[in-house]
C-alpha positions as CSV (number, residue, x, y, z in Angstrom):
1,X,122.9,113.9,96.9
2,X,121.3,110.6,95.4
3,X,118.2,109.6,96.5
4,X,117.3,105.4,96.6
5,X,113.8,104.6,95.1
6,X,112.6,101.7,95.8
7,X,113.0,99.8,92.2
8,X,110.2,97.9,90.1
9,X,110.6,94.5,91.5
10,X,108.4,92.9,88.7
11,X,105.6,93.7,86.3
12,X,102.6,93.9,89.7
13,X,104.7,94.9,91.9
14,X,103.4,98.3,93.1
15,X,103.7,98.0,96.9
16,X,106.7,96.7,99.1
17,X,107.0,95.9,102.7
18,X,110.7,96.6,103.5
19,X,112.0,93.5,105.2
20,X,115.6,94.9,106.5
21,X,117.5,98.2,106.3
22,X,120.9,96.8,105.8
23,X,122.7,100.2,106.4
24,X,123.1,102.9,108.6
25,X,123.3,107.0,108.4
26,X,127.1,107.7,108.1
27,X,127.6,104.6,106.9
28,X,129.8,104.2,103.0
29,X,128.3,102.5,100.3
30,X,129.3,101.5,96.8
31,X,126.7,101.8,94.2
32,X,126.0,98.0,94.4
33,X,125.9,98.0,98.2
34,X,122.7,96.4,99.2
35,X,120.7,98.7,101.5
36,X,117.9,97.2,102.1
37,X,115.6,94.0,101.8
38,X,112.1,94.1,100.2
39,X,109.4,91.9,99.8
40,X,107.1,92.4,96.8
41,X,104.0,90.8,95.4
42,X,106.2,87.5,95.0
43,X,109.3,87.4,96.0
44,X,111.7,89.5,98.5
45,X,114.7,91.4,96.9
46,X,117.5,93.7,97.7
47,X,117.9,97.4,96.6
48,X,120.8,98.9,95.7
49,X,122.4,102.0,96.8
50,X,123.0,103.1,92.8
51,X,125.7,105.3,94.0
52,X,129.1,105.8,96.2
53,X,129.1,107.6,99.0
54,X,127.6,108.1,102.6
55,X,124.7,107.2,103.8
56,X,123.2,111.0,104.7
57,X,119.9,110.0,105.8
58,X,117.6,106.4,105.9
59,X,113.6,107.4,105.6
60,X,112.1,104.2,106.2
61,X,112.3,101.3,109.2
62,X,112.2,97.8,109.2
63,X,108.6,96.7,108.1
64,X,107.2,100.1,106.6
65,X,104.9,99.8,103.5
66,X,106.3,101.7,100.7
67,X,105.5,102.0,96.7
68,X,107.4,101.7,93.9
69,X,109.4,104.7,93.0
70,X,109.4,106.0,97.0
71,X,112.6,107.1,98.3
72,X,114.0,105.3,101.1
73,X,117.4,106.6,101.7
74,X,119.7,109.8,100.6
75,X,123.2,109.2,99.8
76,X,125.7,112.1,99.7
């Protein structure tokens, strides 16, 4: 199991509003599979799964406030 953090998105970037979840539980994804759209302190950017395999479980929703390092999603 990999958990996705949500990733430093630039040097004051300490909170994120996620924009988009741009997968689904059960869903494959390769390790740069985009799977989910943030927006930082100054600009929006895309997180990556970081590993292959299925999307086991997705812990955030379209506009939740999350921090850097949270996990968002587990990938099995």
């Amino acid at each position: 199991m990999t958990d996705v953090h949500i990733p430093k998105g630039g040097m004051s970037t300490v909170e994120v509003e996620i924009v988009e979840v741009l997968v689904e539980v059960g869903e494959e994804v390769d390790a740069d599979t985009a799977v989910a759209t943030v927006d930082g302190d100054k600009a929006e950017f895309e997180v990556l799964a970081g590993a292959t395999g299925t999307v086991s479980e997705v812990l955030v929703a379209d506009g939740d406030e999350c921090r850097v390092g949270d996990v968002i999603m587990r990938i099995a």
